[in-house]
MIROKE-985491 format. One record per residue (C-alpha): residue in one letter; x, y, z. Coordinates in steps of 0.02 Angstrom, whole numbers, padded with zeros to 5 digits, always signed. Last residue first. Example, Ala and Ser with C-alpha at 12.3 -4.5 7.8 and 13.67 -1.06 7.14 Angstrom:
REM MIROKE-985491
S+00684-00053+00357/A+00615-00225+00390/
END
This chain:
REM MIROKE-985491
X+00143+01493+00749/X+00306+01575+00681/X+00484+01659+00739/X+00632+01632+00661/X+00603+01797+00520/X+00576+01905+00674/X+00728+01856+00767/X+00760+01723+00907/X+00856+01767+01068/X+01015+01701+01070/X+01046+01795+01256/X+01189+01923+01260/X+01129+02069+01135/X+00979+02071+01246/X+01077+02125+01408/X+00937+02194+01535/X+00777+02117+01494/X+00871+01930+01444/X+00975+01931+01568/X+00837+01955+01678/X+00739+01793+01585/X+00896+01706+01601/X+00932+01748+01792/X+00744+01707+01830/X+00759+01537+01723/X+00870+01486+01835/X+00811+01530+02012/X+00654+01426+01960/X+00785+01276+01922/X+00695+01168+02042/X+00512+01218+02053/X+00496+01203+01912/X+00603+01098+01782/X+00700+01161+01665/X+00692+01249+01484/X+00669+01415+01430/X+00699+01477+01243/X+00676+01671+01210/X+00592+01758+01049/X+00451+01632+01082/X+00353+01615+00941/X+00421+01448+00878/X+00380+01351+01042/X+00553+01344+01197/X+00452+01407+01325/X+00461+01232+01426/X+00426+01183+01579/X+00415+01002+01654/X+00338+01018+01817/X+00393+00963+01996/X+00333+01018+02155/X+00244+01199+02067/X+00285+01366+02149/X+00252+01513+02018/X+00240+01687+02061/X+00413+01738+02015/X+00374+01635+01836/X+00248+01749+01798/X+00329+01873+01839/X+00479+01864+01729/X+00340+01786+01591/X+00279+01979+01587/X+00435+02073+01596/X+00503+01952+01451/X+00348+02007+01354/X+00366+02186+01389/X+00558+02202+01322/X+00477+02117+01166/X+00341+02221+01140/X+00166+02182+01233/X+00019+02233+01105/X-00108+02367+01137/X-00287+02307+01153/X-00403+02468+01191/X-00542+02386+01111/X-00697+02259+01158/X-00544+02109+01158/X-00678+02028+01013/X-00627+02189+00911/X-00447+02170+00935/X-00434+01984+00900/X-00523+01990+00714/X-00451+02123+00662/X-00250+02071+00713/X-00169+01983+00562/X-00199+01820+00489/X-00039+01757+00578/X-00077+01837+00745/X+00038+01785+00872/X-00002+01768+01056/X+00161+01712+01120/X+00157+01522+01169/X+00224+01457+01350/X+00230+01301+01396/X+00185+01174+01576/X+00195+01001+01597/X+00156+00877+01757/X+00019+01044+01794/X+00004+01080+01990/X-00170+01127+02003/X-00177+01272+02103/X+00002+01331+02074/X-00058+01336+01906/X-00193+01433+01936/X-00113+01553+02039/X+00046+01583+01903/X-00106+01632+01778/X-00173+01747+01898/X+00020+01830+01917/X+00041+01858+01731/X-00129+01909+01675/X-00147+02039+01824/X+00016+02097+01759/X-00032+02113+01584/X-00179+02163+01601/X-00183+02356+01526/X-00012+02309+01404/X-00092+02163+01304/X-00169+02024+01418/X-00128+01886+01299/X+00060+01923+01291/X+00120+01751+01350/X-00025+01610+01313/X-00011+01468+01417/X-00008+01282+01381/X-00047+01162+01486/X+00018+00980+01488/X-00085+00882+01590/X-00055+00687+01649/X-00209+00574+01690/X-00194+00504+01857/X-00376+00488+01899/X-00369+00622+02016/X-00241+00733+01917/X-00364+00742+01762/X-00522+00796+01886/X-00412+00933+01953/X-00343+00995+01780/X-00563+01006+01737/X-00597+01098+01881/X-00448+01225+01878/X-00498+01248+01712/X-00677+01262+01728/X-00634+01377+01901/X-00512+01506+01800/X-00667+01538+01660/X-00711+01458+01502/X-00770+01528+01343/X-00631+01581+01275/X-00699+01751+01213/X-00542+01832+01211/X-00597+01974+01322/X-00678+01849+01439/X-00521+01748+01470/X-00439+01906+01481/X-00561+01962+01634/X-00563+01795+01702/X-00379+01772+01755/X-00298+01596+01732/X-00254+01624+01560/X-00211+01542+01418/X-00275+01383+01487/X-00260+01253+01335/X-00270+01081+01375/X-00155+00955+01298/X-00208+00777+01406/X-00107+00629+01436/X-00102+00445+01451/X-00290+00374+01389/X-00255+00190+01375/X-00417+00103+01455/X-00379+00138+01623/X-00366+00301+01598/X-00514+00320+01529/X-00593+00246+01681/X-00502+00335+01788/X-00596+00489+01690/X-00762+00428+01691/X-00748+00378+01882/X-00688+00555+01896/X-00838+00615+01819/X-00859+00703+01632/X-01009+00828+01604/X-00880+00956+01645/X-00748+00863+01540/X-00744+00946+01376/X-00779+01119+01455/X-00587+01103+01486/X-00539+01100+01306/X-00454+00951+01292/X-00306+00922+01153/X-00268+00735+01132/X-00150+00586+01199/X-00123+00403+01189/X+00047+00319+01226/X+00114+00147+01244/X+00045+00055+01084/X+00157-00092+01001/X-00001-00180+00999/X-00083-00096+00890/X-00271-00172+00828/X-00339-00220+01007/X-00238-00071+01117/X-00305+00053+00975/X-00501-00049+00969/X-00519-00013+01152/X-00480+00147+01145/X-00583+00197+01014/X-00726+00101+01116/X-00684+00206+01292/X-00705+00363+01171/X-00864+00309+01125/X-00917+00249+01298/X-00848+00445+01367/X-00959+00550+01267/X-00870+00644+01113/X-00800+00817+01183/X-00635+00739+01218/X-00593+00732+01028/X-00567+00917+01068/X-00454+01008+00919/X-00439+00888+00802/X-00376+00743+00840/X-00329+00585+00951/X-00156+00569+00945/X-00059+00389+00949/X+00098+00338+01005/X+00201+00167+00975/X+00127+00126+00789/X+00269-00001+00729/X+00172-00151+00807/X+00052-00161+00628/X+00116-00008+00509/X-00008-00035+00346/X-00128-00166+00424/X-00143-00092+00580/X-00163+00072+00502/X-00288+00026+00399/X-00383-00070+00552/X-00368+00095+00643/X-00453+00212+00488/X-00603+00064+00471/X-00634+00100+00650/X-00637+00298+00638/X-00753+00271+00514/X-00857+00145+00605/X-00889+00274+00749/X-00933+00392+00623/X-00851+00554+00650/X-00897+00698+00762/X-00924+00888+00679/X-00848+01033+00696/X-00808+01143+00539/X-00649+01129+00479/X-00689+01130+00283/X-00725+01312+00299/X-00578+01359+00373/X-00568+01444+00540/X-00481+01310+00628/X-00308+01360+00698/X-00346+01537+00692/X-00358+01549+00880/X-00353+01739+00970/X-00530+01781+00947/X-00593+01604+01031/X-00743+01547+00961/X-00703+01375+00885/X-00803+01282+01018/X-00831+01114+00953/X-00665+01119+00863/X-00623+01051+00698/X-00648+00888+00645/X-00688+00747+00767/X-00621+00597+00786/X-00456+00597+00714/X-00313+00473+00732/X-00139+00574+00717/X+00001+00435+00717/X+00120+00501+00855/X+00315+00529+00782/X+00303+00730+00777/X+00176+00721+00958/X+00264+00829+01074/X+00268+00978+00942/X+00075+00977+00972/X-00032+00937+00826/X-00114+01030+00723/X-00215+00986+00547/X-00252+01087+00408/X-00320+00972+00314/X-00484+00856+00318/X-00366+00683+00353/X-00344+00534+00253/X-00287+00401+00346/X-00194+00232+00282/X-00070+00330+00198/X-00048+00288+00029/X+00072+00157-00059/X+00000+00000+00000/
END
């Protein structure tokens, strides 16, 4: 067989995490798909909608077939296959650890709303059944910016929905969005978003800068005006306090995404003091960090 066993409704995303995962989809698009900053799946074609249960069936025997115990991760797509009800997902499951036996990982994005209707017991049961790690998207742990940028979920649905994860042992990588704020909530941004984490004690944590590929219309009139964008100087004032208000046990953190102008890496709390000095350096003595230019950057 010369063709890929899946044929997918392009664009799709993935996280960087997930280069050697086979992308499964179950869904296409995003069941929410109103956030002002996202441009991920505006296209026509990406519309939300669930696939067929024996679609998404016929797509894992094909890829049994084609790459048998080769298949080690897998990534549920598009942007939320975690709003489908939890027997469907448990069957998907089911028929991954069935048809690939070389399996040892299964993740997907989550919108946090995705698992409100979820329980625990739902949720140990996915685990159970293969689920390894969540991608969910907080942005923002203060409600003000999450309002601005019509996200549609507020610092208690995330906290809520991270809490239910950790309970049945499901790892979390969140991301966060640096610059989201603009100048007026910026700090208020920077140190909510530390609380929130600190709440819910994330296993991995990024940072993205807000970038607007398509351009800005569409972000600054959902913000309701008055947006003015964080330069760089700003942006490394921001994550500096972000990170001074952080105290996590032990998360994986990385800013190290193609929109950062600065790469971070360590583990928090330990190297804390770390990343302070580099982000400082960073502020005060630009022409000493390798910070990425313009034309390095990208979404």
């Amino acid at each position: 067989m010369s063709s890929f066993p899946i044929e997918y409704i392009e664009p799709v995303f993935r996280p960087p995490s997930e280069a050697r995962s086979l992308i499964l989809p179950l869904t296409n698009g995003c069941s929410w798909n109103n956030c002002t900053f996202c441009e991920m799946y505006t296209q026509p074609q990406k519309k939300f909608r669930a696939r067929k249960d024996e679609d998404v069936l016929a797509d894992i025997l094909r890829a049994s077939e084609r790459f048998g115990g080769q298949v080690r991760k897998v990534f549920l797509a598009d942007g939320d296959a975690m709003v489908l009800p939890t027997r469907r997902l448990l069957s998907v499951l089911s028929a991954l650890r069935e048809h690939l036996p070389g399996l040892e990982r299964v993740t997907s994005y989550c919108l946090p709303r995705n698992l409100a209707k979820k329980s625990v017991e739902d949720m140990v049961a996915l685990k159970a059944a293969g689920l390894d790690m969540l991608y969910v998207g907080m942005e923002s742990g203060n409600d003000e910016v999450l309002q601005r940028v019509n996200k549609g979920e507020t610092a208690e649905s995330t906290a809520s929905a991270l809490q239910k994860m950790r309970a049945a042992g499901i790892k979390s990588s969140v991301m966060v969005l640096n610059g989201l704020g603009g100048k007026r909530l910026s700090e208020q941004h920077a140190v909510n978003t530390a609380q929130l984490c600190n709440e819910t004690q994330p296993d991995f944590l990024s940072t993205l800068v807000v970038s607007f590929p398509q351009g800005e219309a569409r972000f600054r009139e959902g913000f309701g005006g008055g947006f003015e964008p964080l330069d760089q100087p700003a942006l490394f004032s921001e994550i500096e306090t972000f990170i001074q208000h952080l105290e996590l046990d032990n998360t994986v953190f990385r800013s190290d995404h193609a929109s950062n102008y600065l790469v971070l890496k360590g583990t928090l709390g330990r190297d804390k003091d770390r990343l302070l000095r580099e982000v400082r350096l960073a502020i005060e003595q630009p022409d000493v960090m390798p910070l990425r230019q313009e034309w390095q950057r990208g979404l």
